[in-house]
mmCIF entry with sequence, helices, sheets and N, C-alpha, C, O atoms, coordinates in Angstrom:
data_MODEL
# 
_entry.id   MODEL 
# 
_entity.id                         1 
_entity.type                       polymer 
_entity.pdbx_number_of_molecules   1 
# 
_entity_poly.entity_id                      1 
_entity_poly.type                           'polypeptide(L)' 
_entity_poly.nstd_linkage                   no 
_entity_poly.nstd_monomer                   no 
_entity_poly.pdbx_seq_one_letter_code       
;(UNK)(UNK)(UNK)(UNK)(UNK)(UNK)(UNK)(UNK)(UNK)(UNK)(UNK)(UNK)(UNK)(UNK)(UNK)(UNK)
(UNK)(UNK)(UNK)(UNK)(UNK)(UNK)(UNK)(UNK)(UNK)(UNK)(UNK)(UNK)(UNK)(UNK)(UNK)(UNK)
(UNK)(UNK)(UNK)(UNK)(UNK)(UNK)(UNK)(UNK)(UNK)
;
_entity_poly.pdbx_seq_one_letter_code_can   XXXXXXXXXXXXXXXXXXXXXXXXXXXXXXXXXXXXXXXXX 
_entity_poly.pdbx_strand_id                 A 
# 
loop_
_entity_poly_seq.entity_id 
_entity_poly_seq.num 
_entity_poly_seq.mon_id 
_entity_poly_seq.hetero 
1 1  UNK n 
1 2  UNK n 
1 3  UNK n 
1 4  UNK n 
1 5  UNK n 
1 6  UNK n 
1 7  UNK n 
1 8  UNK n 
1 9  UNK n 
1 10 UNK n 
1 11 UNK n 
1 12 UNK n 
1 13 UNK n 
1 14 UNK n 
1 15 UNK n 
1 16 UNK n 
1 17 UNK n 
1 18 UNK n 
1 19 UNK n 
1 20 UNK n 
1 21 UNK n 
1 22 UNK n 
1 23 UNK n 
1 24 UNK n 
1 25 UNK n 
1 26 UNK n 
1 27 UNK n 
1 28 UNK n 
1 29 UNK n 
1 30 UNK n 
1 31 UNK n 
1 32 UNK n 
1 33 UNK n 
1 34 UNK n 
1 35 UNK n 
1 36 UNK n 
1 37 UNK n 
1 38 UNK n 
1 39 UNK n 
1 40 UNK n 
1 41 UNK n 
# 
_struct_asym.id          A 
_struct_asym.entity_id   1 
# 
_struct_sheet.id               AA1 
_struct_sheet.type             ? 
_struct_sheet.number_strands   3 
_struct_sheet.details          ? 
# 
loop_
_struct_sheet_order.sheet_id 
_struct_sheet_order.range_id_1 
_struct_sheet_order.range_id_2 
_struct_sheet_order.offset 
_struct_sheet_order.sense 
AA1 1 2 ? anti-parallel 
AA1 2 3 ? anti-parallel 
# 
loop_
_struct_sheet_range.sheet_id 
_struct_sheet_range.id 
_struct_sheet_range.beg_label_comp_id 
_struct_sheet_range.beg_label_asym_id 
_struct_sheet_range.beg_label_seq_id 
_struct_sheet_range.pdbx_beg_PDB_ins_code 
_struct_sheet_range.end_label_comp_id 
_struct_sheet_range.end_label_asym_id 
_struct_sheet_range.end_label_seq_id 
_struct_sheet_range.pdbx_end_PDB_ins_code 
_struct_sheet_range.beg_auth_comp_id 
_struct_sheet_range.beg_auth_asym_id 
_struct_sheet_range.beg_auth_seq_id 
_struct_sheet_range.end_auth_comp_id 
_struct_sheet_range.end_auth_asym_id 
_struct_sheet_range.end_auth_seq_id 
AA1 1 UNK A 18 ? UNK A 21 ? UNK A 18 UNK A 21 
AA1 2 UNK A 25 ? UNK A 29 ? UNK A 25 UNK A 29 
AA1 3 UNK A 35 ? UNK A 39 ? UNK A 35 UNK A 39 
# 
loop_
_atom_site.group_PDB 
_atom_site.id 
_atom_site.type_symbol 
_atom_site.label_atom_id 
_atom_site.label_alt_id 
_atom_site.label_comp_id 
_atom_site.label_asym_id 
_atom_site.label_entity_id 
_atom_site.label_seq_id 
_atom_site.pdbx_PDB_ins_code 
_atom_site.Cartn_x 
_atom_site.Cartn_y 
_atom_site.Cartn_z 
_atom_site.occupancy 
_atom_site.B_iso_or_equiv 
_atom_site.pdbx_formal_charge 
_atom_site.auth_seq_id 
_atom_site.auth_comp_id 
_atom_site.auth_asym_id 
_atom_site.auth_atom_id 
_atom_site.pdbx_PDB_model_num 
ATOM 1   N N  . UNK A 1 1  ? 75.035  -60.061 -69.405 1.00 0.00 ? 1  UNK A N  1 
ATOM 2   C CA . UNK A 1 1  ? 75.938  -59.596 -68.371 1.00 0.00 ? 1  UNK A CA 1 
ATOM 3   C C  . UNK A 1 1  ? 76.790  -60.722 -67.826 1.00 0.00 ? 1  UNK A C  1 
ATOM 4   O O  . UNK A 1 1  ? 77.762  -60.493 -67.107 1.00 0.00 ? 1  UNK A O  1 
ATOM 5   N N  . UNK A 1 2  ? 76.395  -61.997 -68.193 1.00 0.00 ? 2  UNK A N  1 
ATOM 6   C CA . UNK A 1 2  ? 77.024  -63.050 -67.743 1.00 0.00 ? 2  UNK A CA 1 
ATOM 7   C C  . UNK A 1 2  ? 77.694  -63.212 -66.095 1.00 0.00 ? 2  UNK A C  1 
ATOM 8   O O  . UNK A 1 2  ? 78.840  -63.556 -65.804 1.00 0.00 ? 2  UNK A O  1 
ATOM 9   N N  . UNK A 1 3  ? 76.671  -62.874 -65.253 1.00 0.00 ? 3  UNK A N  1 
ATOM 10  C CA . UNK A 1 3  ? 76.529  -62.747 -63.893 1.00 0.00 ? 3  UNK A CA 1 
ATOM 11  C C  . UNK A 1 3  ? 77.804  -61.932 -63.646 1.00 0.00 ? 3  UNK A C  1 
ATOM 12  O O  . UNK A 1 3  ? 78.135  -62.087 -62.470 1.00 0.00 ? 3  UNK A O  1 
ATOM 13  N N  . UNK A 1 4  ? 78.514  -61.248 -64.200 1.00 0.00 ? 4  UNK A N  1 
ATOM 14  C CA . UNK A 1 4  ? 79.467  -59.845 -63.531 1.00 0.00 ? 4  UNK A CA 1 
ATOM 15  C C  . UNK A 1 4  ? 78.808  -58.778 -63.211 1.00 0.00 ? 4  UNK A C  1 
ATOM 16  O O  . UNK A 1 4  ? 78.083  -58.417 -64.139 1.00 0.00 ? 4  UNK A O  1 
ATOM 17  N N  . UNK A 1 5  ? 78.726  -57.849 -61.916 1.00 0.00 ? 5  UNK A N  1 
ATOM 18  C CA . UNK A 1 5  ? 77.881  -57.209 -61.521 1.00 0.00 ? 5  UNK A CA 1 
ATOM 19  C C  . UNK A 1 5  ? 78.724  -56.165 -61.571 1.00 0.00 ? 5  UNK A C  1 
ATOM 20  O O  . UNK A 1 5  ? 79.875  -56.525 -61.323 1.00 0.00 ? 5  UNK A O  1 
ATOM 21  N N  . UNK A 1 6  ? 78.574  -54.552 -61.880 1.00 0.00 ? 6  UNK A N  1 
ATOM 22  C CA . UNK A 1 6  ? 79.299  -53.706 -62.106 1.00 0.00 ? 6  UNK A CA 1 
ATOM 23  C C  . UNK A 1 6  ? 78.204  -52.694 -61.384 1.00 0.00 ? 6  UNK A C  1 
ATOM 24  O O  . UNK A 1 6  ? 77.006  -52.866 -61.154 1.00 0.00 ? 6  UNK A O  1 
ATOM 25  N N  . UNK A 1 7  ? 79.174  -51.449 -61.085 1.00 0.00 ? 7  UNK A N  1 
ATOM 26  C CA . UNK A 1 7  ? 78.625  -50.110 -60.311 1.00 0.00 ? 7  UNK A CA 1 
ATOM 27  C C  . UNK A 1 7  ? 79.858  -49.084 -60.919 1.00 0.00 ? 7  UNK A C  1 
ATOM 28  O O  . UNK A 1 7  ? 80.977  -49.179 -61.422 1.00 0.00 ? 7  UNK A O  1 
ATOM 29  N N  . UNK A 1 8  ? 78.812  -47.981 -60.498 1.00 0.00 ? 8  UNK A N  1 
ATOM 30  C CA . UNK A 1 8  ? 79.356  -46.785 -60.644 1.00 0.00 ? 8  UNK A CA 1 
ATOM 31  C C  . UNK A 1 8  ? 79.506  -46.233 -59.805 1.00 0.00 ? 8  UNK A C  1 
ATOM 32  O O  . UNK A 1 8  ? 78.506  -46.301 -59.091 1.00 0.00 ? 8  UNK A O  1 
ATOM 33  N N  . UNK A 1 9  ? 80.618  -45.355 -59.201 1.00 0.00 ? 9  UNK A N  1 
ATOM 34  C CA . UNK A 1 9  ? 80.625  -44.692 -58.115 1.00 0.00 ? 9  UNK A CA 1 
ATOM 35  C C  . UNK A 1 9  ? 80.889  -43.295 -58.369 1.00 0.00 ? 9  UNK A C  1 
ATOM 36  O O  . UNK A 1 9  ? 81.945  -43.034 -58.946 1.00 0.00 ? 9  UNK A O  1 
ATOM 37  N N  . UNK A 1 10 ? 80.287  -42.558 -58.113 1.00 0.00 ? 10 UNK A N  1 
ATOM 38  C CA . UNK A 1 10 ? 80.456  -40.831 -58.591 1.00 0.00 ? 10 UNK A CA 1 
ATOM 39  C C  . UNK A 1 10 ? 81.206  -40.264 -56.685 1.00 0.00 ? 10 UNK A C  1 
ATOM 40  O O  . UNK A 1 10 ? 80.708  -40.657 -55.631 1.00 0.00 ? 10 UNK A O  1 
ATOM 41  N N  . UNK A 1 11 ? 82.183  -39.506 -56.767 1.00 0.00 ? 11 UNK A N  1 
ATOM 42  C CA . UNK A 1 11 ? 81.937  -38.792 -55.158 1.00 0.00 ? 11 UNK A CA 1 
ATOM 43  C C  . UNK A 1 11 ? 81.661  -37.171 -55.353 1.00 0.00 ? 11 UNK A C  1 
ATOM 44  O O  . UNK A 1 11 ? 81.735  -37.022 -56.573 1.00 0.00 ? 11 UNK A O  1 
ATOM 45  N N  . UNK A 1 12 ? 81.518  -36.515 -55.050 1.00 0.00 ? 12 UNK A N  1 
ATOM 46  C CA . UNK A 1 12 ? 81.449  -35.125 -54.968 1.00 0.00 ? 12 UNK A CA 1 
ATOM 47  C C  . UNK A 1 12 ? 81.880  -34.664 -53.115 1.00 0.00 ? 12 UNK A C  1 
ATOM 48  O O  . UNK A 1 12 ? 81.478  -34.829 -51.964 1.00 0.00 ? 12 UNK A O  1 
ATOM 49  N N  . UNK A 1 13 ? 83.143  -33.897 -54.045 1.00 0.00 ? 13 UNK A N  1 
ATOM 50  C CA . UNK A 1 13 ? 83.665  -33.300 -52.453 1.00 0.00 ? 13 UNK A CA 1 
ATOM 51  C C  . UNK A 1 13 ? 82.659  -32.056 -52.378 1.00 0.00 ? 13 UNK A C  1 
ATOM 52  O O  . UNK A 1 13 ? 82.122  -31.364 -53.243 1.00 0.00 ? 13 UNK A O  1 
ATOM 53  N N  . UNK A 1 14 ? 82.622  -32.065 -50.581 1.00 0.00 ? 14 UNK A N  1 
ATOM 54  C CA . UNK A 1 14 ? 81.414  -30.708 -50.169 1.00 0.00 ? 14 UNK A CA 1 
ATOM 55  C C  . UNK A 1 14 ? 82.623  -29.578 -50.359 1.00 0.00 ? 14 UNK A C  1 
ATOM 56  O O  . UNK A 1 14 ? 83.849  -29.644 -50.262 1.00 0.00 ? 14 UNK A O  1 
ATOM 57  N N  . UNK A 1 15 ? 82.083  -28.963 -50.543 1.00 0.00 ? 15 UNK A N  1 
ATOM 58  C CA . UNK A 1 15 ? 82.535  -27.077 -50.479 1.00 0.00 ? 15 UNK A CA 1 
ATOM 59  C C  . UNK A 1 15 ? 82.601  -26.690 -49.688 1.00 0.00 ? 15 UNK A C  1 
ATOM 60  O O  . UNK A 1 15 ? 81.897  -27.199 -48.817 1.00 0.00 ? 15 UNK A O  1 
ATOM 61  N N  . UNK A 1 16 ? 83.269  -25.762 -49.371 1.00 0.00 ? 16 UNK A N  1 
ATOM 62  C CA . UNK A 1 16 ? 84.037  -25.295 -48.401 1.00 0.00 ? 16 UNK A CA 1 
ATOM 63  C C  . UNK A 1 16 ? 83.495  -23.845 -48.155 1.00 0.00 ? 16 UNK A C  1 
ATOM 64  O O  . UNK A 1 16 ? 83.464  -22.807 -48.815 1.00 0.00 ? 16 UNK A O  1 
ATOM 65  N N  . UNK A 1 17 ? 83.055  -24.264 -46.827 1.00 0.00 ? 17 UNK A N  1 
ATOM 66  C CA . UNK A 1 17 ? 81.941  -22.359 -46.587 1.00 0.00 ? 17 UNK A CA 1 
ATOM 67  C C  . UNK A 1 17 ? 82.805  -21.275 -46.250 1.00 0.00 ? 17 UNK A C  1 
ATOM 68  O O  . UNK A 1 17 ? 82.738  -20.155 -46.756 1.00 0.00 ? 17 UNK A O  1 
ATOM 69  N N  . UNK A 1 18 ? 84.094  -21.860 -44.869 1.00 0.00 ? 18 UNK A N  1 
ATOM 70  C CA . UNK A 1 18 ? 84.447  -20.966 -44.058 1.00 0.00 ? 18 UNK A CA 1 
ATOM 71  C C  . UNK A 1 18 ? 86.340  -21.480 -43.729 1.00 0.00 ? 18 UNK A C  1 
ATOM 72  O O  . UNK A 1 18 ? 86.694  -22.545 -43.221 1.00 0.00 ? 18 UNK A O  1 
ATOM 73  N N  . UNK A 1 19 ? 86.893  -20.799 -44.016 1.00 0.00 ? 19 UNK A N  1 
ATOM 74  C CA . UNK A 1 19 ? 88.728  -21.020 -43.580 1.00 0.00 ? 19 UNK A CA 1 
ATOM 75  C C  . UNK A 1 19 ? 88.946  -20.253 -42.382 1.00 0.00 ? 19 UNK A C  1 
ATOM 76  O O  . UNK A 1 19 ? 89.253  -19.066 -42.491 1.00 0.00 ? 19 UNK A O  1 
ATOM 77  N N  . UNK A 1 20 ? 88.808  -20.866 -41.097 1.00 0.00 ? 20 UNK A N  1 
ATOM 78  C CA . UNK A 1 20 ? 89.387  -19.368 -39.844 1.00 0.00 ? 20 UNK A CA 1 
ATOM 79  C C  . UNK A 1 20 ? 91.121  -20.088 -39.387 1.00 0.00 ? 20 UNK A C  1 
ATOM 80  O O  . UNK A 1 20 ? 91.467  -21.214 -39.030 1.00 0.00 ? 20 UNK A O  1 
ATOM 81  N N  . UNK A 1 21 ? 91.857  -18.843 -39.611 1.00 0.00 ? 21 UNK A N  1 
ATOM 82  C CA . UNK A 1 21 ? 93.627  -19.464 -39.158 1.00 0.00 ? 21 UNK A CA 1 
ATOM 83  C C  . UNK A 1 21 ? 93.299  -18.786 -38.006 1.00 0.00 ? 21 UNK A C  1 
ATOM 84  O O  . UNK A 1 21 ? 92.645  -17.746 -38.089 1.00 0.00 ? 21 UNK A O  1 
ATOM 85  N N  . UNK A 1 22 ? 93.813  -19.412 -36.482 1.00 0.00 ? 22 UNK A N  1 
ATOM 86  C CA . UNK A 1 22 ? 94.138  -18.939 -35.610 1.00 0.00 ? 22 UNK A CA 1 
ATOM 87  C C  . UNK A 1 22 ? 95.387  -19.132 -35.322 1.00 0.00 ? 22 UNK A C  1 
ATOM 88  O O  . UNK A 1 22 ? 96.072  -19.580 -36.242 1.00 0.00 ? 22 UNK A O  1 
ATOM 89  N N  . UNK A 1 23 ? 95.951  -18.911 -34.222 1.00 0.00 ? 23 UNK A N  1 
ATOM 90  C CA . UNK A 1 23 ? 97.806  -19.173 -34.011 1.00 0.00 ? 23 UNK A CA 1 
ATOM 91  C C  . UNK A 1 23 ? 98.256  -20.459 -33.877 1.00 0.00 ? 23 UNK A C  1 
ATOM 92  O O  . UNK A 1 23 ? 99.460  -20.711 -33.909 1.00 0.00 ? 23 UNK A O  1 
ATOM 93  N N  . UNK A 1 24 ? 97.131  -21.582 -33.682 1.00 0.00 ? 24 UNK A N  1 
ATOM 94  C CA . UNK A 1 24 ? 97.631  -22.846 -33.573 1.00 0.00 ? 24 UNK A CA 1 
ATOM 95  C C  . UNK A 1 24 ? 96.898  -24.000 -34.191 1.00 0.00 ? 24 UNK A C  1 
ATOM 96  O O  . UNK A 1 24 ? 97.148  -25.194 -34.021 1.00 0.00 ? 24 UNK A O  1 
ATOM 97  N N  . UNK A 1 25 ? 95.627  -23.281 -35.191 1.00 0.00 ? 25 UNK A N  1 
ATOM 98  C CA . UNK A 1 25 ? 94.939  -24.036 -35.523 1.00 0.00 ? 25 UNK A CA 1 
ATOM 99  C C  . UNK A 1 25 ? 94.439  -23.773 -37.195 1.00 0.00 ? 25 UNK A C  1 
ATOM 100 O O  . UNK A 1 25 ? 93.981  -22.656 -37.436 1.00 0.00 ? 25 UNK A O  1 
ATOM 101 N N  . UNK A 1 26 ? 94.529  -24.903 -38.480 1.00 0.00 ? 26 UNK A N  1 
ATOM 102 C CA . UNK A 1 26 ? 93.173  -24.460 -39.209 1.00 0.00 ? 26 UNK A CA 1 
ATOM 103 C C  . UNK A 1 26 ? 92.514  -25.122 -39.036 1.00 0.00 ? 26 UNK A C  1 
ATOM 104 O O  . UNK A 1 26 ? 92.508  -26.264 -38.578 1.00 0.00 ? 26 UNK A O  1 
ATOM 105 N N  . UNK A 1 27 ? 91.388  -24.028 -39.633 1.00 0.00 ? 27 UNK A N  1 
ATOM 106 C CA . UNK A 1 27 ? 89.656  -25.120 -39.696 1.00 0.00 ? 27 UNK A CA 1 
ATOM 107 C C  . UNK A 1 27 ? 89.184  -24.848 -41.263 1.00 0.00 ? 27 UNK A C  1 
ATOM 108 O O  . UNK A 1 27 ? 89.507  -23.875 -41.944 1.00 0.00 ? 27 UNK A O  1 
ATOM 109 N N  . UNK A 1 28 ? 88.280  -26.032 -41.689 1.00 0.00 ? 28 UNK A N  1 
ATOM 110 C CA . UNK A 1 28 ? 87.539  -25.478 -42.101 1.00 0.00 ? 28 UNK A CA 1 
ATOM 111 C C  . UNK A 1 28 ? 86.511  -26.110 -42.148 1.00 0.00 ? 28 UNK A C  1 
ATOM 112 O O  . UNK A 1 28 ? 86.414  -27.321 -41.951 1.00 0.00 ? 28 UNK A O  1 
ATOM 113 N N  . UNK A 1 29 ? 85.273  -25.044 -42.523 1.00 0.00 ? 29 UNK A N  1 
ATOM 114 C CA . UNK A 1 29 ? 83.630  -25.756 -42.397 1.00 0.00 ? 29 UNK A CA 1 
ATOM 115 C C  . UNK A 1 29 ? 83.368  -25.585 -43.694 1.00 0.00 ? 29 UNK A C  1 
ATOM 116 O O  . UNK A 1 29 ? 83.582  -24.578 -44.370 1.00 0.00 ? 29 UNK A O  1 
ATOM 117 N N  . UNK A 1 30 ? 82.712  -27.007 -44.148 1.00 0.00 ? 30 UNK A N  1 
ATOM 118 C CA . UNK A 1 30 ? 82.076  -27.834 -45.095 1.00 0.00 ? 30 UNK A CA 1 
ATOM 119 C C  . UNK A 1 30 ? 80.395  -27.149 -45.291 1.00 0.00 ? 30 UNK A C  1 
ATOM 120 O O  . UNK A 1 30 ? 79.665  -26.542 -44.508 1.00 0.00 ? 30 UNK A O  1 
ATOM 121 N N  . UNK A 1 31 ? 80.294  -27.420 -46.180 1.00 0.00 ? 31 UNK A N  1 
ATOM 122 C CA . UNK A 1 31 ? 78.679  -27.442 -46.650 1.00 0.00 ? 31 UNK A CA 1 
ATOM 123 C C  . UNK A 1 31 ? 77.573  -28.429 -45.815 1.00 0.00 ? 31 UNK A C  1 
ATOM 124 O O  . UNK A 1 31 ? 76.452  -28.212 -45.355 1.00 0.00 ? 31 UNK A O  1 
ATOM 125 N N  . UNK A 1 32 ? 78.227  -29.311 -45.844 1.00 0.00 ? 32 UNK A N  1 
ATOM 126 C CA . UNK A 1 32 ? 77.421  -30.312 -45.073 1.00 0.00 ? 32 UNK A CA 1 
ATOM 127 C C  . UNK A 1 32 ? 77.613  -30.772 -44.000 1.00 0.00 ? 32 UNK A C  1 
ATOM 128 O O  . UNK A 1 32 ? 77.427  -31.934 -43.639 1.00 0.00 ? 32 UNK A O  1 
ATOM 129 N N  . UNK A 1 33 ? 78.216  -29.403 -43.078 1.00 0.00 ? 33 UNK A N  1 
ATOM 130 C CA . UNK A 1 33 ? 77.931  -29.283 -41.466 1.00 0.00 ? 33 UNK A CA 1 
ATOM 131 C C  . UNK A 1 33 ? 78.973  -29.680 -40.950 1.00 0.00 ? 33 UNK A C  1 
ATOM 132 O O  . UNK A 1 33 ? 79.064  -29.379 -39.760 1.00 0.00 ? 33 UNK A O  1 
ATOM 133 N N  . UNK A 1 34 ? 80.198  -30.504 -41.563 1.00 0.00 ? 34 UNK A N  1 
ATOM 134 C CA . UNK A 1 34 ? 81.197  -30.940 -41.126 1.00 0.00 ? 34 UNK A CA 1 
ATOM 135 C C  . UNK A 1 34 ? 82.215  -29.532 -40.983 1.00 0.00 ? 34 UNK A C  1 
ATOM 136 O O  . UNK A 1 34 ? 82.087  -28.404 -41.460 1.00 0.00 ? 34 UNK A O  1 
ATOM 137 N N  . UNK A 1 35 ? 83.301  -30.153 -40.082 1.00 0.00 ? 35 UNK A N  1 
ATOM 138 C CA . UNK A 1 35 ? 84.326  -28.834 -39.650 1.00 0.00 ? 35 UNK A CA 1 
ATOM 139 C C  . UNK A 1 35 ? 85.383  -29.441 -39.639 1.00 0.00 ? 35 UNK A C  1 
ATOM 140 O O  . UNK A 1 35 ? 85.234  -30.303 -38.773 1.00 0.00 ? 35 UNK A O  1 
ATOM 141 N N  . UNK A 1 36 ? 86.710  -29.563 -40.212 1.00 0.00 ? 36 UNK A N  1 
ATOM 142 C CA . UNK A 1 36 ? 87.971  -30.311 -40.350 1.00 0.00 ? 36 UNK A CA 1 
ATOM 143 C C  . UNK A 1 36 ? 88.995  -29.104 -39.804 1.00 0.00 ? 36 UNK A C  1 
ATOM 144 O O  . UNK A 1 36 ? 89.105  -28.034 -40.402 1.00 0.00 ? 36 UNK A O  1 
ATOM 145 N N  . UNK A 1 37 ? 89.905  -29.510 -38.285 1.00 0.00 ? 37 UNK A N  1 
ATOM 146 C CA . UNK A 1 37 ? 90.768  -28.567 -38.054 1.00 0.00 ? 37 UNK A CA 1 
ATOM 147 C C  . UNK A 1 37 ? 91.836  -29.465 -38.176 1.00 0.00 ? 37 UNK A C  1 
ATOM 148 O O  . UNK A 1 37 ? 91.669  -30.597 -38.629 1.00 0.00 ? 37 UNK A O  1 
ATOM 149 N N  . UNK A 1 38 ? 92.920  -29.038 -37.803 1.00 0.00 ? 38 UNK A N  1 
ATOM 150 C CA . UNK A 1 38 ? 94.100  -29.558 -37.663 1.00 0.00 ? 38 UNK A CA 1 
ATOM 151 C C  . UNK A 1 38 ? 95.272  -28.396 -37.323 1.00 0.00 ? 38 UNK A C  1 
ATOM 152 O O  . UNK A 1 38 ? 95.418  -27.415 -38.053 1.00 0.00 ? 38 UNK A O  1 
ATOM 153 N N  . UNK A 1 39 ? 95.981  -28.602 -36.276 1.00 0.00 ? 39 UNK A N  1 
ATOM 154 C CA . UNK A 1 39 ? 96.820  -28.303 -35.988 1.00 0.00 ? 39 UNK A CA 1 
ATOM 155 C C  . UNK A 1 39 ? 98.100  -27.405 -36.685 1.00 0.00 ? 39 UNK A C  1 
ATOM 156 O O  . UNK A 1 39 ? 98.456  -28.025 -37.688 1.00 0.00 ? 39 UNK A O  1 
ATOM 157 N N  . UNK A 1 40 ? 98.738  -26.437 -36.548 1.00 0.00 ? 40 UNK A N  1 
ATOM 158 C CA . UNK A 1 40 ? 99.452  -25.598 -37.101 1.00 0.00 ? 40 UNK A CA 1 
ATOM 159 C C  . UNK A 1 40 ? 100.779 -25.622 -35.813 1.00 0.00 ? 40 UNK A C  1 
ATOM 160 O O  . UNK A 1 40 ? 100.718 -25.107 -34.697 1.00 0.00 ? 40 UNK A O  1 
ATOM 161 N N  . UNK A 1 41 ? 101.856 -26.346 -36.384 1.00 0.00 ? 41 UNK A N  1 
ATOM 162 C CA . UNK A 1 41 ? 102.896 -26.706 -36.233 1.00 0.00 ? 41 UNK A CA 1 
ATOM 163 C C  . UNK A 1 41 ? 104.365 -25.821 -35.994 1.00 0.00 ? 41 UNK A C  1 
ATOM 164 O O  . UNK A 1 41 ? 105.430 -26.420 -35.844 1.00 0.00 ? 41 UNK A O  1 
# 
C-alpha cells in the first residue's frame, strides 16, 4: 500500500415517507425522522 490510505464512502439518501403542500409551505418527512420544509414563494 506504500503508506497511501484509501476509503470508501457509500451515502444512501433516506426516503421520503410524507409530501404535505400547504399555501406557504413544503415539507417533507424522511425515514429517519427528519422533516425538510421550505418555503413556497
Amino acid at each position: 500500500m506504500n503508506g497511501t490510505l484509501s476509503a470508501v464512502v457509500t451515502f444512501a439518501l433516506p426516503r421520503v415517507n410524507k409530501v404535505t403542500v400547504t399555501e406557504d409551505t413544503l415539507s417533507v418527512d424522511l425515514e429517519d425522522g427528519r422533516t425538510v420544509s421550505v418555503p413556497i414563494g
